[in-house]
OpenMM code with the backbone's topology and positions (N, CA, C; nanometers):
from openmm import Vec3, app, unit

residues = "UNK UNK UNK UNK UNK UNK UNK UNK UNK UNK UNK UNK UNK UNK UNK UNK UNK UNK UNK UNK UNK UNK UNK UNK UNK UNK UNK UNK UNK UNK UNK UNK UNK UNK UNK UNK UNK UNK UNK UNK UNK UNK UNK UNK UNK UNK UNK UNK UNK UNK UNK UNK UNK UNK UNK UNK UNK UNK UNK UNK UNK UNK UNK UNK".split()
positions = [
    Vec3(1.4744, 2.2733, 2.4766),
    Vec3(1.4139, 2.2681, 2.3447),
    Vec3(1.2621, 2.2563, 2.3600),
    Vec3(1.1827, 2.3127, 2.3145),
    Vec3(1.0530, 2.3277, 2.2463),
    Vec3(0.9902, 2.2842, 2.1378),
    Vec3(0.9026, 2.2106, 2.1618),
    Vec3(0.8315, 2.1212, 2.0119),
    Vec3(0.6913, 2.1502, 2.0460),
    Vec3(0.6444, 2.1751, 1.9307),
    Vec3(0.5125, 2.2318, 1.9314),
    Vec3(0.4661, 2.0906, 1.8237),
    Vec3(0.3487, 2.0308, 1.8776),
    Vec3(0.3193, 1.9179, 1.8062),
    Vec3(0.1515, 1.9246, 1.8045),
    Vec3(0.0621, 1.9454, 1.6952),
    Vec3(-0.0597, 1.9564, 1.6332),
    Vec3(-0.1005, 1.8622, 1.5631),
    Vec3(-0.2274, 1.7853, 1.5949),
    Vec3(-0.3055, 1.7149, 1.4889),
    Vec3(-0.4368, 1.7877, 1.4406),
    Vec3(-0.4139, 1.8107, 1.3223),
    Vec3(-0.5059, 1.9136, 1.2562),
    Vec3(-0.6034, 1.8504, 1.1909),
    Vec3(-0.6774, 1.8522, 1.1433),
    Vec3(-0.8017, 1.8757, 1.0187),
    Vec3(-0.8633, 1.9978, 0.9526),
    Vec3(-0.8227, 1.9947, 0.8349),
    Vec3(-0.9163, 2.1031, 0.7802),
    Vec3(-0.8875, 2.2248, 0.8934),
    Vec3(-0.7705, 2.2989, 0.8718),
    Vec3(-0.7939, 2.4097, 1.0113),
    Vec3(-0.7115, 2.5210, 0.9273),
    Vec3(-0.7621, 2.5487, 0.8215),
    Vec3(-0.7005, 2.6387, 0.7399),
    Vec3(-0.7381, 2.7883, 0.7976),
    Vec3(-0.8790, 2.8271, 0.8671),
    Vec3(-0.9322, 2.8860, 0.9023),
    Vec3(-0.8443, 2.9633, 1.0106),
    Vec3(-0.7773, 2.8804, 1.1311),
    Vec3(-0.7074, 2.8646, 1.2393),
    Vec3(-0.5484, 2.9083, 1.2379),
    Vec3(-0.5577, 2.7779, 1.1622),
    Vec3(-0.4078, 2.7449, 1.1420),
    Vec3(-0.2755, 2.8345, 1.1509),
    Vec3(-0.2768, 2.9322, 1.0575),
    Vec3(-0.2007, 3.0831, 1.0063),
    Vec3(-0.1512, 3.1046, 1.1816),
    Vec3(-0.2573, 3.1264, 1.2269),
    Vec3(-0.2730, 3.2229, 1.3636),
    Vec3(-0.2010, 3.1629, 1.4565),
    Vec3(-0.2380, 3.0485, 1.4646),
    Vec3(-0.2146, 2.9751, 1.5939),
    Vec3(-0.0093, 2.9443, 1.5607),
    Vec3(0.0092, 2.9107, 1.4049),
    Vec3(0.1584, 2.8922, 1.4172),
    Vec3(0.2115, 3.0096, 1.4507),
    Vec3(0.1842, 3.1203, 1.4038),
    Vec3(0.2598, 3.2556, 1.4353),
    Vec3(0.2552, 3.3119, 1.5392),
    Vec3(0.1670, 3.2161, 1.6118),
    Vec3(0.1824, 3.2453, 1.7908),
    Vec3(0.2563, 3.1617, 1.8735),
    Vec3(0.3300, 3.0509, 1.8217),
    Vec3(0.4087, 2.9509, 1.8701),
    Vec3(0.5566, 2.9929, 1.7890),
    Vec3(0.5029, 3.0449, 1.6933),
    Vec3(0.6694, 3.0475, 1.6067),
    Vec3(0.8347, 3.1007, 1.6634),
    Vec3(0.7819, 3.1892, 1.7086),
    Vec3(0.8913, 3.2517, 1.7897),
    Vec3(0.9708, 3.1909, 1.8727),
    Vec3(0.8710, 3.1218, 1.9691),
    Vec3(0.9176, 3.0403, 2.0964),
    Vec3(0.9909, 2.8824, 2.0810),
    Vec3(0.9010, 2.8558, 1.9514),
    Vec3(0.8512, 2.6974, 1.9295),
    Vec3(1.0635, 2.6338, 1.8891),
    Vec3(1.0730, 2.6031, 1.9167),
    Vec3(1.2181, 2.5376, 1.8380),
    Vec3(1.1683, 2.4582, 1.7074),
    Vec3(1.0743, 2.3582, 1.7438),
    Vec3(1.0701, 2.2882, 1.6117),
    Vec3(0.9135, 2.2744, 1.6311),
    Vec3(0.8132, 2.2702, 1.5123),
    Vec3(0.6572, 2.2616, 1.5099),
    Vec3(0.6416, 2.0855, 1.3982),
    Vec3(0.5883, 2.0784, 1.4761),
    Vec3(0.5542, 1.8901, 1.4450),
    Vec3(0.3811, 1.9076, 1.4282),
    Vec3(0.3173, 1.8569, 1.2655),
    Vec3(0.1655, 1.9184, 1.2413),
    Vec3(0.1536, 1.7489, 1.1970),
    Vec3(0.0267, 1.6784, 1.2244),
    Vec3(0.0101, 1.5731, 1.1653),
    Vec3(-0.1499, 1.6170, 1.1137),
    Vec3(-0.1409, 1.5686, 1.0084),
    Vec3(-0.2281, 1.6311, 0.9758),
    Vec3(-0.3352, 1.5002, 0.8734),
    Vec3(-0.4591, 1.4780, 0.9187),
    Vec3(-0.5198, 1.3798, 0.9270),
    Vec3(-0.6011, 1.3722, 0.8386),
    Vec3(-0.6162, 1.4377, 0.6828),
    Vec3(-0.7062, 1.4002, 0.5643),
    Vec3(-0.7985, 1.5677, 0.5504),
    Vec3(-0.6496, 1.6269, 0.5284),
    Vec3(-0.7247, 1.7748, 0.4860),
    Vec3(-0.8139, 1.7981, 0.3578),
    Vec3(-0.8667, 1.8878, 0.3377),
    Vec3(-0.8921, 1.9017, 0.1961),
    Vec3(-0.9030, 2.0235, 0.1987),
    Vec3(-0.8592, 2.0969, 0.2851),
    Vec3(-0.7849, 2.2286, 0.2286),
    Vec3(-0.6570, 2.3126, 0.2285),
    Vec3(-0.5965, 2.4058, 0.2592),
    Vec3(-0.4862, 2.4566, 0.2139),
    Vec3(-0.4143, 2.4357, 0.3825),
    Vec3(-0.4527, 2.3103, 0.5150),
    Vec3(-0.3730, 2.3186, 0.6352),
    Vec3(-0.2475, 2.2697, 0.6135),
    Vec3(-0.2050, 2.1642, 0.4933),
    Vec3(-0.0543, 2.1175, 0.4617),
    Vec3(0.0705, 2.2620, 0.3968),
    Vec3(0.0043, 2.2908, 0.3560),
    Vec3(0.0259, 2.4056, 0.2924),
    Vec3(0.0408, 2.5512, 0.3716),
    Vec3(-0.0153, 2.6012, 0.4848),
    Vec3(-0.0025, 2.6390, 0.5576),
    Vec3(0.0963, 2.6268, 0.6581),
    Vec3(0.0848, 2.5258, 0.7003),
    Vec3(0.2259, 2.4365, 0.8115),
    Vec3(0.3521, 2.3990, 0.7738),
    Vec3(0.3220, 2.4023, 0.6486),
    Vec3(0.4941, 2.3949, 0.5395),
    Vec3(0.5439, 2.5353, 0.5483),
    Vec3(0.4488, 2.6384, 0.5318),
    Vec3(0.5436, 2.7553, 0.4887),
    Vec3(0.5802, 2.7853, 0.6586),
    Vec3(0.5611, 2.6982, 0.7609),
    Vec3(0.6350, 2.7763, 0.8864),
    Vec3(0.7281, 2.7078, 0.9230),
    Vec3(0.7667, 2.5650, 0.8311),
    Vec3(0.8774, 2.4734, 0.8305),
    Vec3(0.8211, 2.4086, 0.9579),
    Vec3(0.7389, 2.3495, 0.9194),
    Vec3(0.6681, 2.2316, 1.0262),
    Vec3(0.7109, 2.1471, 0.9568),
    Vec3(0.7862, 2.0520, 1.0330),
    Vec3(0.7746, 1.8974, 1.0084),
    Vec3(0.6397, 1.8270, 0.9769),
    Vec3(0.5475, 1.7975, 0.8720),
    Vec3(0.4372, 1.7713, 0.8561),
    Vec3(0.4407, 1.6082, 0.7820),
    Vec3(0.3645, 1.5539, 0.9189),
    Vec3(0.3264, 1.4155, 0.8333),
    Vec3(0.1854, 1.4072, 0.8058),
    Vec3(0.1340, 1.3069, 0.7112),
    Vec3(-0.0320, 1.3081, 0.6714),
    Vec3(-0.0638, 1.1490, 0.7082),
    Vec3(-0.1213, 1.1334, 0.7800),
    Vec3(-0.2093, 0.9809, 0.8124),
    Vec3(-0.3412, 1.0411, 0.7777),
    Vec3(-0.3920, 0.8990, 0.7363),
    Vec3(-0.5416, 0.9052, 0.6663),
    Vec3(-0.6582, 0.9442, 0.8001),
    Vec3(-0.7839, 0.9763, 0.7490),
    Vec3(-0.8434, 0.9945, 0.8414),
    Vec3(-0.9191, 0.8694, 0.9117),
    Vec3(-0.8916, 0.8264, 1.0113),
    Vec3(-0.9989, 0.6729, 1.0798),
    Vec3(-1.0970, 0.7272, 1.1872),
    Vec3(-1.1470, 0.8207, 1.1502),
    Vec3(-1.2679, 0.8356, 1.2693),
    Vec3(-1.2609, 0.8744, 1.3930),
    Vec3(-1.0897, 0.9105, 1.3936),
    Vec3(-1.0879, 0.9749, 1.5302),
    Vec3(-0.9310, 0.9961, 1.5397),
    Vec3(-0.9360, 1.1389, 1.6190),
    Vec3(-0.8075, 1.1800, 1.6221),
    Vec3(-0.7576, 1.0867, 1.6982),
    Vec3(-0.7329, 1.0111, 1.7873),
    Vec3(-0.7069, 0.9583, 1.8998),
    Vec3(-0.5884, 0.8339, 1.8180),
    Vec3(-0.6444, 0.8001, 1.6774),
    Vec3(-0.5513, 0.7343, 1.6081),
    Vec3(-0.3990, 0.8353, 1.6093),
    Vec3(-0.4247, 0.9222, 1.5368),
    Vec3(-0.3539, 0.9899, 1.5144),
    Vec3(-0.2484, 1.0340, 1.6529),
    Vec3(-0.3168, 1.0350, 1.7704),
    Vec3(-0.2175, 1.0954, 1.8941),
    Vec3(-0.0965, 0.9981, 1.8388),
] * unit.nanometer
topology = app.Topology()
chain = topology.addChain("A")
for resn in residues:
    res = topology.addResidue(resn, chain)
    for name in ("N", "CA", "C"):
        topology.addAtom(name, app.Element.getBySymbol(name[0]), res)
């Protein structure tokens, strides 16, 4: 099994690309996604990512 696991910000720009290059392979895509304010939750839903949202604290490193 394969898990593709991302902590994002704001990566709406990115985002699209990078899942549809894991999608195929990926078994399950895990996106945490850290105080977007644009369309990256939304993005990662339509590839059936498991998506959780923690607030943003100043550093991804919370988030790992």
């Amino acid at each position: 099994m394969l898990s593709v696991c991302m902590i994002v910000r704001n990566e709406e720009r990115h985002l699209r690309r990078c899942l549809e290059s894991v999608s195929l392979v990926a078994d399950e895509i895990i996106v945490v996604d850290t105080g977007s304010t644009d369309n990256s939750v939304t993005i990662a839903e339509s590839f059936d990512a498991r998506v959780f949202v923690l607030p943003w604290e100043d550093a991804f490193s919370k988030a790992r």
